[in-house]
C-alpha positions as CSV (number, residue, x, y, z in Angstrom):
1,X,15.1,-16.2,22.0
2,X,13.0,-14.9,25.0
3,X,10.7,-13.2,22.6
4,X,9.9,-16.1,20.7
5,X,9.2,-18.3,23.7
6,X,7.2,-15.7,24.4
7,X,5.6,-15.7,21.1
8,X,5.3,-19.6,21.2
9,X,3.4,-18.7,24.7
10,X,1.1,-16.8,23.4
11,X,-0.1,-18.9,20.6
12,X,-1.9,-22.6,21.6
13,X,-2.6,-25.5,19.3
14,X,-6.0,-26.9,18.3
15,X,-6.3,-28.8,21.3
16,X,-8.4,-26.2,22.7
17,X,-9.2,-25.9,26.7
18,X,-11.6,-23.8,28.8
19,X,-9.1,-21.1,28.8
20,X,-8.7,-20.9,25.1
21,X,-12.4,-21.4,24.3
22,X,-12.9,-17.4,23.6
23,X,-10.0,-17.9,21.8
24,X,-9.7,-17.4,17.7
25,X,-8.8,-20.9,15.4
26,X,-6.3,-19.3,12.9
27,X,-5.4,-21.3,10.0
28,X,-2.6,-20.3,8.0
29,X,-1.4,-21.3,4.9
30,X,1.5,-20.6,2.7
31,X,1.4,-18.8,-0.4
32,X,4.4,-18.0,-3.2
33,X,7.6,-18.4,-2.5
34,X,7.7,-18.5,1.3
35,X,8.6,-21.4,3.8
36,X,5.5,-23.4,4.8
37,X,4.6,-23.8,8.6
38,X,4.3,-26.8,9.1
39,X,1.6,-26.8,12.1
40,X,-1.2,-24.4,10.4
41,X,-3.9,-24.3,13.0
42,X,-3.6,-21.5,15.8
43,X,-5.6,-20.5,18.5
44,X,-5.2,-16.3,18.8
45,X,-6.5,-14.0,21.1
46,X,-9.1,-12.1,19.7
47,X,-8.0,-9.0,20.2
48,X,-4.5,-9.5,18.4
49,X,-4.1,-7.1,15.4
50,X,-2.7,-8.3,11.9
51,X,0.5,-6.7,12.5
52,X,0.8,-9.1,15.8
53,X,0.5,-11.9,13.3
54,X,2.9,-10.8,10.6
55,X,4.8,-10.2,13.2
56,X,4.5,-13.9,14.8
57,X,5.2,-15.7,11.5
58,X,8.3,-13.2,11.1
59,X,10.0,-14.7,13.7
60,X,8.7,-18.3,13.5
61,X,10.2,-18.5,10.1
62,X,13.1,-16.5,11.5
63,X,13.4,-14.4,8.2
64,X,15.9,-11.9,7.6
65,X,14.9,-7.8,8.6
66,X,14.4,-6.9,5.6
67,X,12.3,-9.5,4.5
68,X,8.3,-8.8,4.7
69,X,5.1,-10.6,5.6
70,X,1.7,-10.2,3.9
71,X,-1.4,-11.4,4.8
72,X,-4.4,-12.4,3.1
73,X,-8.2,-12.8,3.9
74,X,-9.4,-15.7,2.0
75,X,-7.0,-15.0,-1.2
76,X,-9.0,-12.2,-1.7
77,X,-7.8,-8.7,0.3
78,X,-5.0,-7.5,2.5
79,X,-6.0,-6.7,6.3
80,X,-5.2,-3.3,7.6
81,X,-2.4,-4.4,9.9
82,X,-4.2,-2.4,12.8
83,X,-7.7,-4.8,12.1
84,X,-8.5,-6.6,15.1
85,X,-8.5,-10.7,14.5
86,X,-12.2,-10.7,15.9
87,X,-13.5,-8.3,13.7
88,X,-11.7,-10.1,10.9
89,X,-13.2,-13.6,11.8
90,X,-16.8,-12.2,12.8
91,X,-17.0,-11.0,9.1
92,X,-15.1,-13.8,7.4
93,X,-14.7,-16.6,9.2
94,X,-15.7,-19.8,7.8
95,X,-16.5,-23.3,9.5
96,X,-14.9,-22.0,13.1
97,X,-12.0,-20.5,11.8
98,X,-10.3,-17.5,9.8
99,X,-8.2,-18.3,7.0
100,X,-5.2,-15.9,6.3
101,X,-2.8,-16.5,3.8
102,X,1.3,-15.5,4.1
103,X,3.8,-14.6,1.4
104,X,6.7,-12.7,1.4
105,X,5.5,-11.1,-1.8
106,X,2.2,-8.9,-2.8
107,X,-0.5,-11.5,-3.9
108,X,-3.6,-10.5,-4.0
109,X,-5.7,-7.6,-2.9
């Protein structure tokens, strides 16, 4: 439970402040066969990897251990889970934010 308070800590909504203005907008969307999150829009530090994400929506959906998360660019390429979020959104961020797109399944890419 701690770790996902902690998680929850980490993470901010939309409603962005001063603090969270050199933070990342991260909107994620469901893909497949996997439980949708209902609140899509995340502010992330920029120097989160992918695997800090995967890791994130792991828990939020509270999926079994053996269950895996995959990320998607733009439904078009799998991250390297050790790519930094900035460098993801400074080369494919669109409209102030980067897409990414879960499954518990490969997808794309």
């Amino acid at each position: 439970m701690a770790d996902a308070e902690e998680n929850q800590a980490s993470l901010s909504t939309t409603n962005a402040t001063d603090k969270d203005a050199a933070k990342i907008c991260v909107l994620l969307n469901a893909t497949g066969n996997v439980p949708i999150i209902k609140k899509r829009t995340w502010t992330v530090d920029p120097n989160k990897t992918v695997s800090w994400i995967q890791k994130f929506i792991h828990k939020y959906l509270k999926l079994d251990a053996t269950e895996q998360i995959f990320l998607y660019v733009n439904q078009t390429f799998a991250p390297a889970p050790d790519q930094i979020i900035k460098n993801l959104y400074d080369c494919h961020g669109t409209n102030g934010k980067l897409v990414l797109y879960y499954c518990k399944n490969q997808a794309w890419g």
